[in-house]
N, C-alpha and C positions, 0 to 999 in steps of 0.2 A: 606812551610817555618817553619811550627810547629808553638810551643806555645811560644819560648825561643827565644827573640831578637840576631839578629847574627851579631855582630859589626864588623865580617871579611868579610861582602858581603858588608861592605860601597863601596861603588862609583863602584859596583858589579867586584871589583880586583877578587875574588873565584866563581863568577856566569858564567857561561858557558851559552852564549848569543844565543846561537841555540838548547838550552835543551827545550825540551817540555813539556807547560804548562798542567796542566788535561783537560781545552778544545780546545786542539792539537795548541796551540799561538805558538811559537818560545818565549822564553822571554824576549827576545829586543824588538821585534814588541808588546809584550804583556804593558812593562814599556815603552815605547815611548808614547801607546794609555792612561796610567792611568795619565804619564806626561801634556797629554790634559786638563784635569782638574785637575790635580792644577795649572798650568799657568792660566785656565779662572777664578779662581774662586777669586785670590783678584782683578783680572781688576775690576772686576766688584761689589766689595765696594771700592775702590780706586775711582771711578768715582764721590762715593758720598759726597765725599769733594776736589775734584777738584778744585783748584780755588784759596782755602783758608783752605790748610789742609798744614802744613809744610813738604815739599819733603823729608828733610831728616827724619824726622820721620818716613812718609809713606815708608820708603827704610825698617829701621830697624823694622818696625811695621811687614809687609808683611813675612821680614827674621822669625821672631818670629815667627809670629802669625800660618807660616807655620810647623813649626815645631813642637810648643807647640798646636794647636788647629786642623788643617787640617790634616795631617797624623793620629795623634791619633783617629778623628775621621773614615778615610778611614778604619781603621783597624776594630772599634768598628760595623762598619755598613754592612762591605764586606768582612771582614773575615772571615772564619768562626766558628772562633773560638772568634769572637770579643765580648764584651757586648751586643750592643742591637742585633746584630746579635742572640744570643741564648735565648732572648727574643723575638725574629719573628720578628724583624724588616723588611720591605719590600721597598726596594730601588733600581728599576730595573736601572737607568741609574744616580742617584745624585741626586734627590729631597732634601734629609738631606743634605750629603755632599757638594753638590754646591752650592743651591738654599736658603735653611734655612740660611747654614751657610753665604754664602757671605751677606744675605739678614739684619740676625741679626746682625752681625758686621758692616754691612753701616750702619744700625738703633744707633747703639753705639756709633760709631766714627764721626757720625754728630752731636748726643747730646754732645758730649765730647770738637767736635770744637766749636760748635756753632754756631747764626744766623750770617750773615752777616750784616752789619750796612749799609744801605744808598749806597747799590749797590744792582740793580734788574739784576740776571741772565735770559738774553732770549735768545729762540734756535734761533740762528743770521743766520745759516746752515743749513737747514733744508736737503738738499741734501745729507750732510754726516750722518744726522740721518737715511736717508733713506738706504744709501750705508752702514751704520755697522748695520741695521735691515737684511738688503737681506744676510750679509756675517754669520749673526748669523742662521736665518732662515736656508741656506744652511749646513753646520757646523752642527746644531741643528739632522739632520738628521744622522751625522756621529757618534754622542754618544751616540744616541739611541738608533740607528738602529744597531750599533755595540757594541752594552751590551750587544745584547746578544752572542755575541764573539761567531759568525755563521752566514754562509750565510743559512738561517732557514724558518721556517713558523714564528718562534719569531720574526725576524726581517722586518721580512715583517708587522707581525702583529704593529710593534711598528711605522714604520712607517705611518701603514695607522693609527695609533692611532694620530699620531704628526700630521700628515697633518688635520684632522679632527678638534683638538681640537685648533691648533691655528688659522686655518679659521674662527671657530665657536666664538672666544673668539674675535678676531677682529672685526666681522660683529657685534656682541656685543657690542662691543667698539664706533663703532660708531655709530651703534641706540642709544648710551645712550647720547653720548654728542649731538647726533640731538634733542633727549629729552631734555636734561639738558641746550644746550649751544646755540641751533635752529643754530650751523652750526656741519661741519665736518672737524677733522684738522688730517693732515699728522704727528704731533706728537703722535695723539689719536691713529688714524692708527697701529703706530708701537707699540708704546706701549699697544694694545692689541694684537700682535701677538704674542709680547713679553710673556706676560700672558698665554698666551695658551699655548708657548712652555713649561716655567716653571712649570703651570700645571699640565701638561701629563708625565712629567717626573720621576717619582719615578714609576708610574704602568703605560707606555706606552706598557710593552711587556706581561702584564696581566689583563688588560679592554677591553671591549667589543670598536666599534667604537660607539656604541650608549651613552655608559660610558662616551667617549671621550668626545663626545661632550658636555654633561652636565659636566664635568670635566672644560672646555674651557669655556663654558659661565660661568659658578659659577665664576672662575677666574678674567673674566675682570669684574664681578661686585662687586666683596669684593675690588678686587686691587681699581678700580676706584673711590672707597667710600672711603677708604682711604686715596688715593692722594687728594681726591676732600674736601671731608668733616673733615674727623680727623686730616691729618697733618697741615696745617695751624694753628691747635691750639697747633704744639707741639713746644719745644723748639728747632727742629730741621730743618738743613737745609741740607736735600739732594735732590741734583742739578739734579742728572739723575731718580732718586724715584728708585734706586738699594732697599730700603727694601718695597715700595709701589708694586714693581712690582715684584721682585725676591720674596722676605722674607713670605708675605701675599699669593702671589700665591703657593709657593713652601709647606706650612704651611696647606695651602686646599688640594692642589695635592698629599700630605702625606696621610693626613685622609682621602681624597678623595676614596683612593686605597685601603682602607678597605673597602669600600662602593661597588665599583663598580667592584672589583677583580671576575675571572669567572676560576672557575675549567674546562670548556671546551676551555679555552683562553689558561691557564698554570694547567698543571696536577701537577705543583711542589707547588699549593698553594691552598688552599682552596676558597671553594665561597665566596663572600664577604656578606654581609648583604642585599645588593638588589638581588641576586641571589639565596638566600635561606640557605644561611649559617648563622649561628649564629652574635651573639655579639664580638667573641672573638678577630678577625682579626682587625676589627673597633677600638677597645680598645687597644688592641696592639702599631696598628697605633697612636693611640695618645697619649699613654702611652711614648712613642720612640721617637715623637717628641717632648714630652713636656722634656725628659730629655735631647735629643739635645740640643734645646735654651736654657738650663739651664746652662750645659755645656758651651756650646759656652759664654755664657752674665758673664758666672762668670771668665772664661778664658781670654777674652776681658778684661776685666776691671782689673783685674790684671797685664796684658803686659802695658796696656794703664798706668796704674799708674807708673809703675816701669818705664817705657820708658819716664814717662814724668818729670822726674825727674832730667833727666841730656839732656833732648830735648824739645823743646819746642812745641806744638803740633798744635798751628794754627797762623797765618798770622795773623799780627797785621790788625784792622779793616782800623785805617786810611792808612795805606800801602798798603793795597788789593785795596783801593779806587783809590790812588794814580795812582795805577799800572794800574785798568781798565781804566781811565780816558784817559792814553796816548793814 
């Protein structure tokens, strides 16, 4: 595409949709697959004010927030000519772009709504938390595994990385609430499988499976600590923990990848710091991610103003009351 935005391939009128991409995609099948994540990626801070976040805001939030925040970043992190791209940025599958991002923006737009007043959300369903765990779980496999846009050793690798570290981060999951809670819940469950997907996600197709797994447990035990310990004291109310589980895990799974990165895993990267490579990669990593959220939090907060200005941004408390009540 180059360096120079091309305002005559909008809605690709000038792209010839069976031209071939450099790793031989067709560019239909190649923008269908990128199409995948951005659809996933405000579900899931949309989720975290469910309930009591004003719909028509969330309509014009999402239109924004993709335009102005999510594309610039896809460019910044996978292009290669993007910013922290030419800073080393290391994002095999969306850790920054999915993960961070949907993760910090649910963190903002729940402090932004607010708590709820004299309504307790419980998972009433536990069956369809099951049923969108297994449909993500499944899926999870197809952006992975398919980053590395090759049927490969990479993609094999990334798989057995994803299988590894959400197993690991789950059984995790639930030794900690047998510790912490003396039982085991089907929400625990999923939300540590959840954690290990987002984990392994930025170096699934350049960690060892031993990495993996220390990636997966690290995971469900920062996310866990958070949902458990830190959020209750914040002024925030997200329903589904989109930044407890996405934001925190994806945020370790960044820096993680500095750590556990293996030049005999990807000849295209260097060793990471437990493999005998230096500082630099580790630094990198958090260098990249600490300007992500930055990015993102200062972005946010800008649409979030301007939009609330002629919208109204959350459900009034006694109406939300009203409504659950029926």
């Amino acid at each position: 595409m180059g360096n120079s935005w091309k305002f005559n391939d909008i809605l690709m009128i000038h792209v010839p949709i069976d031209a071939i991409t450099k790793p031989g995609i067709p560019i239909g099948d190649y923008a269908m697959f990128m199409m995948m994540f951005a659809i996933i990626t405000p579900a899931i801070f949309c989720g975290s004010v469910v309930g009591h976040g004003r719909f028509n805001f969330l309509v014009m939030f999402t239109i924004c927030w993709s335009i102005f925040v999510y594309y610039p970043l896809v460019h910044m992190v996978w292009a290669p000519h993007g910013l922290l791209a030419r800073l080393g940025a290391v994002d095999f599958a969306g850790g920054l772009v999915v993960h961070v991002n949907a993760g910090i923006t649910a963190l903002i737009l729940s402090a932004w709504v607010g708590r709820r007043k004299d309504v307790h959300s419980q998972l009433n369903n536990l069956s369809w938390v099951l049923i969108g765990t297994a449909l993500l779980w499944i899926g999870w496999y197809g952006f992975n595994a398919g980053s590395a846009l090759a049927v490969n050793d990479t993609a094999v690798q990334a798989m057995l990385t994803t299988t590894i570290s959400y197993s690991s981060a789950m059984v995790t999951w639930m030794l900690l609430d047998r510790y912490h809670f003396n039982h085991v819940t089907l929400a625990g469950v999923c939300n540590g499988a959840i954690t290990g997907l987002v984990a392994i996600t930025p170096g699934a197709g350049y960690v060892t499976l031993g990495g993996s797994m220390i990636i997966g447990i690290v995971g469900a035990i920062v996310s866990q600590y958070f949902i458990t310990k830190i959020k209750p004291h914040l002024p925030i109310d997200d329903i589904v923990d989109a930044f407890g589980c996405h934001g925190v895990s994806g945020i370790w799974g960044s820096i993680a990848t500095g750590i556990f990165t293996s030049h005999q895993i990807s000849h295209l990267l260097p060793n990471g710091l437990l493999f005998g490579g230096d500082l630099h990669l580790l630094l990198v990593q958090i260098f990249v991610t600490l300007l992500t959220i930055i990015f993102i939090g200062v972005m946010d907060i800008i649409l979030i103003k301007l939009l609330s200005i002629v919208l109204p941004v959350s459900i009034d408390n006694e109406k939300l009351a009203a409504i659950q009540s029926k």
